[in-house]
C-alpha positions, 0 to 999 in steps of 0.5 A: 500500500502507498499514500501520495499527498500532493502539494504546492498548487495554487494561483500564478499569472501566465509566465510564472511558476510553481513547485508540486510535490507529491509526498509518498509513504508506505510500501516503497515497492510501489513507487517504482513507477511514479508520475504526474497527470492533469485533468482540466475542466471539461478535458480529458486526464492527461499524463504530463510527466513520468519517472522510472525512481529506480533509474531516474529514466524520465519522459514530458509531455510534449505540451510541457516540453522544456517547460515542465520537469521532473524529479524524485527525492530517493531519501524522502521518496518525494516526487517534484513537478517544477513547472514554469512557463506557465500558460492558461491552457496549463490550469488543470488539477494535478495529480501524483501516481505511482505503481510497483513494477511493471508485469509486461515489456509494454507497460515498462514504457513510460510514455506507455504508462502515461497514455494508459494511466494504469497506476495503482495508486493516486493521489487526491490532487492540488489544484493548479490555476494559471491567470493570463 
């Protein structure tokens, strides 16, 4: 079992930044995978950003390329969001995911794992809303 508590959401002007965190207790073997996805009102839940904790292999979105990072803290099993640039189009709940490890070569991809958010666990998302 894990527990994932988001955190550092909140209201930016478009161009700004802010740092999310997703603080993860439990059971570590199941944050091999770990991720951040966001759902916008009216939209679809989109998988923003992904991170092998293990290995540290990662992939971003392609809307948040170059924008968008992420990280994890092995010590702390905390995963990081640093978002800057941010747009409008940016405003969505985000929320933290994580899984144990993979049980098919597919679902090993992280872009994989994105497309399907077939995660385990989530969190219960920090709101993030970006002013133009």
């Amino acid at each position: 079992q894990v527990q994932l508590v988001e955190s550092g959401g909140g209201s930016v002007q478009a161009g700004g930044s802010l740092r999310l965190s997703c603080a993860a207790s439990g059971d570590n073997y199941y944050t091999y995978f770990m991720a951040w996805f966001r759902q916008g009102s009216g939209k679809e839940r989109e998988g923003v950003a992904g991170i092998l904790t293990g290995g540290g292999a990662t992939r971003i979105a392609d809307s948040v390329k170059d924008r968008f990072t992420i990280s994890h803290d092995k010590v702390t099993n905390t995963l990081f969001l640093d978002m800057n640039g941010l747009r409008p189009e940016d405003s969505a709940m985000y929320y933290c995911a994580a899984d144990g490890p993979p049980t098919s070569a597919p679902e090993a991809l992280i872009s994989n794992r994105l497309k399907s958010a077939n995660f385990a666990y989530w969190g219960q998302g920090t709101q993030v809303t970006v002013s133009s």
